[in-house]
PDB file as gemmi writes it, atoms N, CA and C in Angstrom:
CRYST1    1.000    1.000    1.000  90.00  90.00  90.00 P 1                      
ATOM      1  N   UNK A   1      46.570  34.560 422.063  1.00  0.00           N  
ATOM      2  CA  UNK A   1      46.521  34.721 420.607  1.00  0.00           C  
ATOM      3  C   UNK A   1      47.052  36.104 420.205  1.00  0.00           C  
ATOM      4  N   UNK A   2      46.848  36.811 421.019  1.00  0.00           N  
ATOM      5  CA  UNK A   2      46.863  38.066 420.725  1.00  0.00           C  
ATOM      6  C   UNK A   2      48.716  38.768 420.863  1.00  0.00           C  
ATOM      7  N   UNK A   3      49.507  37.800 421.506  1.00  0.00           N  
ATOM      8  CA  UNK A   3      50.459  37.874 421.562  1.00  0.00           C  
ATOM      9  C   UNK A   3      51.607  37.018 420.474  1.00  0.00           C  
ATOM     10  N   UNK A   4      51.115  36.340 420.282  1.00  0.00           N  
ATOM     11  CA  UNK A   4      51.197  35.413 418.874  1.00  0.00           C  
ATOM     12  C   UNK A   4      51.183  36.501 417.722  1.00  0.00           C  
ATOM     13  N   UNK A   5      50.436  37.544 417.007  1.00  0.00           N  
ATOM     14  CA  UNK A   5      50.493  38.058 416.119  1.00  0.00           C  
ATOM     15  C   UNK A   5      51.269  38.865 416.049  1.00  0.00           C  
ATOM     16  N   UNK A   6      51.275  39.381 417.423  1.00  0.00           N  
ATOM     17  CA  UNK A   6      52.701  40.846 417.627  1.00  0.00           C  
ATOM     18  C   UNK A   6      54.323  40.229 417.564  1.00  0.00           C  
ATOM     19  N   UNK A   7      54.435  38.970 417.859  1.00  0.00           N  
ATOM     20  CA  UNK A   7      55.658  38.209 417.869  1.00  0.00           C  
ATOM     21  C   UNK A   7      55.469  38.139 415.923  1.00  0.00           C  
ATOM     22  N   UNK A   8      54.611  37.692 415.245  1.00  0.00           N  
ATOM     23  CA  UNK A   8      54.878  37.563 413.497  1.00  0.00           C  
ATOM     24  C   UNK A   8      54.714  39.145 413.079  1.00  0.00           C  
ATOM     25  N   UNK A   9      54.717  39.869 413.948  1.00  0.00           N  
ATOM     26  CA  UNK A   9      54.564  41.250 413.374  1.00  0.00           C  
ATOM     27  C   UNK A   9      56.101  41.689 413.872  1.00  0.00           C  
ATOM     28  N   UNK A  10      56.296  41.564 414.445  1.00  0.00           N  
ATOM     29  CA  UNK A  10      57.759  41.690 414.711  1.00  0.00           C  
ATOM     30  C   UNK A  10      59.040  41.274 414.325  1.00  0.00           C  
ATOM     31  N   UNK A  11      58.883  39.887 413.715  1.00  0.00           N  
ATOM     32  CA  UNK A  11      59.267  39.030 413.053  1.00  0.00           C  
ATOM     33  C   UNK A  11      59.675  39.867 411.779  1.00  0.00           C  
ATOM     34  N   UNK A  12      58.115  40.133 411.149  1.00  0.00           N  
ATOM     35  CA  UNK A  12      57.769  40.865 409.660  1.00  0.00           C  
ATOM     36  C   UNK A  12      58.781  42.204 409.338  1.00  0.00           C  
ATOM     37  N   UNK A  13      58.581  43.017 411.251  1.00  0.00           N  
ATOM     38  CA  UNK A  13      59.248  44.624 411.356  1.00  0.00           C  
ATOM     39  C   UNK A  13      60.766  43.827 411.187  1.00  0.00           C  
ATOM     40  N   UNK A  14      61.584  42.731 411.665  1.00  0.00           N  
ATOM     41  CA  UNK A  14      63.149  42.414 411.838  1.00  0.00           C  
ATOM     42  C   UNK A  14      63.337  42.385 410.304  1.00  0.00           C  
ATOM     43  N   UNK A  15      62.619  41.673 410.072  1.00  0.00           N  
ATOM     44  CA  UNK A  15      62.986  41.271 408.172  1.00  0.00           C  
ATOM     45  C   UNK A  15      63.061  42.170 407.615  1.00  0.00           C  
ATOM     46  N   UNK A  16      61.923  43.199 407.819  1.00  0.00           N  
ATOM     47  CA  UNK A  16      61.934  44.232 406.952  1.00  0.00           C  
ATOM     48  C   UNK A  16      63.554  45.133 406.814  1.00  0.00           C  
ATOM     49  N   UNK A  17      63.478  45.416 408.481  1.00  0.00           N  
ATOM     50  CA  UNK A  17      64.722  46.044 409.075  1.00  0.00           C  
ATOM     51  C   UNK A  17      66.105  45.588 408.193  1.00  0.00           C  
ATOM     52  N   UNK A  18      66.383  44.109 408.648  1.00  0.00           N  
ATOM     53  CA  UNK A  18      67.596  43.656 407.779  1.00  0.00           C  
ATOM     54  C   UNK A  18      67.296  43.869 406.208  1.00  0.00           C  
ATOM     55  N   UNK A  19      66.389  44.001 405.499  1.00  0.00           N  
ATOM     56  CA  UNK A  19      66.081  44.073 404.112  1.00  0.00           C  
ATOM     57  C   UNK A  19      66.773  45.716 403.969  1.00  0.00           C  
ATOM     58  N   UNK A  20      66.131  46.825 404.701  1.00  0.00           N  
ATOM     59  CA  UNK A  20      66.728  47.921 404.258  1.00  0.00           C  
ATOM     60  C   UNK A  20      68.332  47.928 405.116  1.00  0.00           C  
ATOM     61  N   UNK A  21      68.102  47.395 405.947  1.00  0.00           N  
ATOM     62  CA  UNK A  21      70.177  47.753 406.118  1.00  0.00           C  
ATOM     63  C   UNK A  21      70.915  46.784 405.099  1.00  0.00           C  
ATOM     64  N   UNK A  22      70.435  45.546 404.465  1.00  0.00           N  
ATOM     65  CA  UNK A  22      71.222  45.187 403.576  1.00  0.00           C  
ATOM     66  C   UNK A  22      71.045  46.173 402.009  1.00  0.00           C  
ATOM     67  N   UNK A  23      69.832  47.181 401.779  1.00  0.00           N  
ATOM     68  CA  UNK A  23      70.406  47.695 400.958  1.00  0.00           C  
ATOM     69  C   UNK A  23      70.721  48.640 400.732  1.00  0.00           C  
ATOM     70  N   UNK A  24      70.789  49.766 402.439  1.00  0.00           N  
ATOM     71  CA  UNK A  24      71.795  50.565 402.458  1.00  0.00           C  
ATOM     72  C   UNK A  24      73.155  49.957 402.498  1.00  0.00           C  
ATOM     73  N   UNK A  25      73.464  48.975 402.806  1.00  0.00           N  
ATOM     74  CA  UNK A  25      75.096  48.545 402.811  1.00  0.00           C  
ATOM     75  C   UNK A  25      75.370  48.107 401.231  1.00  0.00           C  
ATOM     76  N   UNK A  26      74.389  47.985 400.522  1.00  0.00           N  
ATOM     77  CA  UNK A  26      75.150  47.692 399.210  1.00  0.00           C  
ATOM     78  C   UNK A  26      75.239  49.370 398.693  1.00  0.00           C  
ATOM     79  N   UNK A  27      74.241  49.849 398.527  1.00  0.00           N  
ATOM     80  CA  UNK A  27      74.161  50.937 397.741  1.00  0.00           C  
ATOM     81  C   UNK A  27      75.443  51.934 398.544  1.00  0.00           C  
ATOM     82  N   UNK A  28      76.012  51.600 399.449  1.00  0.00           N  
ATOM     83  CA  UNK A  28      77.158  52.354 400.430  1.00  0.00           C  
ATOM     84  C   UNK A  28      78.155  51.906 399.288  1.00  0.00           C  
ATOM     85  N   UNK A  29      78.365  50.314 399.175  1.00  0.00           N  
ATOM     86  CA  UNK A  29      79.410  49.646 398.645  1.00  0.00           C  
ATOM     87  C   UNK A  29      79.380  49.855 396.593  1.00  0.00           C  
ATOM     88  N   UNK A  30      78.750  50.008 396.422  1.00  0.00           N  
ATOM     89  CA  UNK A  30      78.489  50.721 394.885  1.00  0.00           C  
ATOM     90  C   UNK A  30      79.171  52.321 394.755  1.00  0.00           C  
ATOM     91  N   UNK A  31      78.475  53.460 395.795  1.00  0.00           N  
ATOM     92  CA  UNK A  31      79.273  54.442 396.491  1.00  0.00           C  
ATOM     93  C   UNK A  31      80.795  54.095 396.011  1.00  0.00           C  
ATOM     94  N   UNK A  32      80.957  53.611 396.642  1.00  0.00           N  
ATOM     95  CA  UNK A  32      82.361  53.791 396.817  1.00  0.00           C  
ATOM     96  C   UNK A  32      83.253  52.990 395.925  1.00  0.00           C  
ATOM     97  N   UNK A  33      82.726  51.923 395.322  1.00  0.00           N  
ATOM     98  CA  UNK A  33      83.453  51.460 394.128  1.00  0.00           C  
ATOM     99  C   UNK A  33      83.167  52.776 392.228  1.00  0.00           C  
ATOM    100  N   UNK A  34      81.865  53.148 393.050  1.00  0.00           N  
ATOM    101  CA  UNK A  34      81.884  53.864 391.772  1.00  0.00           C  
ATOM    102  C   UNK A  34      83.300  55.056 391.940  1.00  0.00           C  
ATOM    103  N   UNK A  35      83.267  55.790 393.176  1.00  0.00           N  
ATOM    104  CA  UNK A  35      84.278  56.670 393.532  1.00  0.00           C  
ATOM    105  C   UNK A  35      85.706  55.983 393.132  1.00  0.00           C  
ATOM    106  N   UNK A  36      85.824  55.097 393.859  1.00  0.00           N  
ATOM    107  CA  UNK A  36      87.114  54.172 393.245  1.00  0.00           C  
ATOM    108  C   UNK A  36      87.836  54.401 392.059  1.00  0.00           C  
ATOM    109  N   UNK A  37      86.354  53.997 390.842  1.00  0.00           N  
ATOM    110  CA  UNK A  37      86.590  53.865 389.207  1.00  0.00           C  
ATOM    111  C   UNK A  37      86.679  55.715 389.116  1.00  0.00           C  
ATOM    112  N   UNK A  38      85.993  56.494 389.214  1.00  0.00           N  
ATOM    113  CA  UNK A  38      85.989  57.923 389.036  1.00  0.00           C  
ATOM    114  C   UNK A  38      87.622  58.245 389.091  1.00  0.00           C  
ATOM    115  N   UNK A  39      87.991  57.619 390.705  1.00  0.00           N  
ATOM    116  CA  UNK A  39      89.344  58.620 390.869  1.00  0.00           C  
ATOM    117  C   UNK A  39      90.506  57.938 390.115  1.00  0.00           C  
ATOM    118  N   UNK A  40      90.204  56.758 389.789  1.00  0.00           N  
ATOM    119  CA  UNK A  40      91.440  55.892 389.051  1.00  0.00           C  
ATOM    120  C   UNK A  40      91.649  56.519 387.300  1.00  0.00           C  
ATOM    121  N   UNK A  41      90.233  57.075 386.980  1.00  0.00           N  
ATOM    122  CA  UNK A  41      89.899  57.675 385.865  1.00  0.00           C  
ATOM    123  C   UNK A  41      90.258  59.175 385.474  1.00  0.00           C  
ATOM    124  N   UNK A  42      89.921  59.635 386.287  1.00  0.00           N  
ATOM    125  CA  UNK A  42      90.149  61.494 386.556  1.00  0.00           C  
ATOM    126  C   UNK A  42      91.471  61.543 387.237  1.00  0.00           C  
ATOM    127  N   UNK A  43      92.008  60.827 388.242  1.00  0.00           N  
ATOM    128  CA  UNK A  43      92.823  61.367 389.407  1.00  0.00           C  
ATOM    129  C   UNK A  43      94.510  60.950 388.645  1.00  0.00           C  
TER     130      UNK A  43                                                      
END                                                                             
């Protein structure tokens, strides 16, 4: 049993994991479209 909970706790830690790398990869991709619009604007 006791190995059973650490496997849904782990489960819980992967999800979590992919949750913040998917929203460092957006907030990367915002980054850089905002830079995009800046330099098309200023440059």
């Amino acid at each position: 049993m006791g190995k059973n909970k650490r496997k849904v706790h782990t489960q819980k830690e992967e999800k979590q994991a992919e949750k913040v790398i998917k929203i460092v990869f957006v907030s990367l991709i915002i980054l850089a479209l905002v830079l995009v619009v800046s330099f098309s604007f200023f440059g």
